[in-house]
Every structure is written in structure tokens, then in C-alpha cells.
FIZA-236829 format. One record per residue (C-alpha): x, y, z; chain; residue in three letters. Coordinates in steps of 0.2 Angstrom, whole numbers, padded with zeros to 4 digits, always signed. Example, Ala and Ser with C-alpha at 12.3 -4.5 7.8 and 13.67 -1.06 7.14 Angstrom:
BEGIN
c1_c2_c3_chaine_residu
+0062_-0022_+0039_A_ALA
+0068_-0005_+0036_A_SER
// end
This chain:
BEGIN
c1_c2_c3_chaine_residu
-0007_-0079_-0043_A_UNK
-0001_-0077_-0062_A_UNK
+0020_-0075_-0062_A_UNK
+0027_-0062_-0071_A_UNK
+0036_-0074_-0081_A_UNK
+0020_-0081_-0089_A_UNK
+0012_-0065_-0093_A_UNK
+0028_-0059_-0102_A_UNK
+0026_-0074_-0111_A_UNK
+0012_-0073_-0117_A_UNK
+0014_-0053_-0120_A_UNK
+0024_-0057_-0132_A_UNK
+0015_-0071_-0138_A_UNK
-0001_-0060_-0141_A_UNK
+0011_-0047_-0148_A_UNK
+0017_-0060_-0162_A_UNK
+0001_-0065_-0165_A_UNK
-0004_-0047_-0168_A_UNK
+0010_-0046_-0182_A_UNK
+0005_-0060_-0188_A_UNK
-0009_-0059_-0199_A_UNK
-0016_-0075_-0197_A_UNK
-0033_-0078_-0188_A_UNK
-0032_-0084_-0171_A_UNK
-0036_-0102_-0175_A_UNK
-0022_-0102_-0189_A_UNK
-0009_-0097_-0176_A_UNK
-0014_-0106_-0162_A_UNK
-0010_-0122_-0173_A_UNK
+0006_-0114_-0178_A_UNK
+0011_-0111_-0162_A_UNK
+0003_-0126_-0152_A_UNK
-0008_-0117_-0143_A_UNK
-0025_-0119_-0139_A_UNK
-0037_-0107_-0141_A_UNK
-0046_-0107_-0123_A_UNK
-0028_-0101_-0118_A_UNK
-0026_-0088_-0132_A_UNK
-0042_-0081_-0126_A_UNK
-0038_-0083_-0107_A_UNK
-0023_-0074_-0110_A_UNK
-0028_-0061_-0121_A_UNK
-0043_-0055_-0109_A_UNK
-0032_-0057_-0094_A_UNK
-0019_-0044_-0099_A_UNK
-0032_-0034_-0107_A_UNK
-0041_-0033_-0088_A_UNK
-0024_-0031_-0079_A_UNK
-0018_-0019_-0091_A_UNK
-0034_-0007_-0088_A_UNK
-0034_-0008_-0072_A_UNK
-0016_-0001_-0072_A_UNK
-0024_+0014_-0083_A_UNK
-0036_+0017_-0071_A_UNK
-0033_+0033_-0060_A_UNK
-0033_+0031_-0043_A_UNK
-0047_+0039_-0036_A_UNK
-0045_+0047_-0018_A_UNK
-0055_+0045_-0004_A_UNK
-0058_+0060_+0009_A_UNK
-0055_+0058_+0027_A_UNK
-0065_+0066_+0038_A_UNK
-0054_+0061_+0056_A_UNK
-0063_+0065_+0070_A_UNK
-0051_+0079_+0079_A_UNK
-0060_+0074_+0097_A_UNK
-0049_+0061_+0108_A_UNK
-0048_+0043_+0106_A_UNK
-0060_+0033_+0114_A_UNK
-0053_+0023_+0128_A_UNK
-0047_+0006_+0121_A_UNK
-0045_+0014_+0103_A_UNK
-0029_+0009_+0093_A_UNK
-0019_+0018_+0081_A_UNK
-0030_+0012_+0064_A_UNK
-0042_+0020_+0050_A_UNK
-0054_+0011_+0040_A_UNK
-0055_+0012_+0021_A_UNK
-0071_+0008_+0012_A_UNK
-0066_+0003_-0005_A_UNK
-0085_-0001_-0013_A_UNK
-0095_-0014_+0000_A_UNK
-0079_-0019_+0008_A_UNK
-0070_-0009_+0023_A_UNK
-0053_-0012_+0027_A_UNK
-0046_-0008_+0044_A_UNK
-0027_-0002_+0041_A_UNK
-0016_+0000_+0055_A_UNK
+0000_+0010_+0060_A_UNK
+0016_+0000_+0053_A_UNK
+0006_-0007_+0036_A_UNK
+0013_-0013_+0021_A_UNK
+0009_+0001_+0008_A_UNK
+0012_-0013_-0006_A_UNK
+0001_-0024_+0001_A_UNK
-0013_-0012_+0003_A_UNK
-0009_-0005_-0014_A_UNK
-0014_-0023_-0022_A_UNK
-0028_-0026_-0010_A_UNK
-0035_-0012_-0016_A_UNK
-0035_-0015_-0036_A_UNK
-0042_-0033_-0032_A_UNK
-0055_-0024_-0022_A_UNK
-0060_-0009_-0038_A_UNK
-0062_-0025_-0051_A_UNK
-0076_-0034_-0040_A_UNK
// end
């Protein structure tokens, strides 16, 4: 995983490049930068910075108001696409929270 000190970094590297003026190749030599990082960096903010604009779309729940069957635990499942994950009572609402965005860019 990406620390948040890099992609500060290079926010405000992109953002100076921006102001710059100069074409992308002039101001990676300026800056001693390569350009496969200038481009990795620019389309990685770009992807984490729309998938924070993105609306979190809600999924109905349709629970089943019968008992429990015998055996069964205190869980739901989430189907986020192709992918279902079982969530269970105690969870991390963080961690859910990020498995979910990785789960809507795939």
C-alpha cells in the first residue's frame, strides 16, 4: 500500500507541475523525475481521487424475518459485483469501508 506521505508528495508535485507551464518532459528533467513515475503518479491520484467522488451506492437488505436456522451465526453477506463478503457481528466498519472501494474499482 501507497503511504500517505508519498501521495502528498507527489500532489504537490503534480500541482507544481501544473503551474508550471513547461511540458511534462521539460519538468521531469528539472525536477529529476522520470516520466514513467510522473505518469504513474498522475493516473493513480487521478483513480483514487474519483473513486472518493464516487457516491456510495446502497444495497437493499431483504432479511429473512423467519428464525435462524439451527447452527446459523450472527452475520450477513454483502455482494459487492462478483464478490460476496460474509460480515460478522463485531466487524471493523473501516476495514469494510476499504474492502469495499478496492472491490467497486475491479
Amino acid at each position: 500500500m501507497i503511504s500517505n506521505e508519498q501521495s502528498s508528495l507527489w500532489e504537490q508535485r503534480l500541482a507544481e507541475y501544473e503551474t508550471s507551464g513547461k511540458s511534462v518532459v521539460a519538468w521531469c528533467i528539472e525536477q529529476s523525475v522520470r516520466k514513467n513515475q510522473f505518469y504513474y503518479w498522475s493516473k493513480k491520484l487521478r483513480q483514487d481521487q474519483a473513486a472518493k467522488d464516487r457516491p456510495v451506492e446502497w444495497l437493499s437488505l431483504n432479511p429473512d424475518h423467519g428464525k435462524p436456522a439451527s447452527g446459523a451465526t450472527n452475520s450477513i453477506s454483502v455482494r459487492v459485483g462478483q464478490v460476496t463478503v460474509e460480515i460478522k457481528s463485531g466487524f471493523d466498519q473501516h476495514l469494510l469501508r476499504e474492502i469495499v472501494q478496492v472491490l467497486q474499482t475491479i
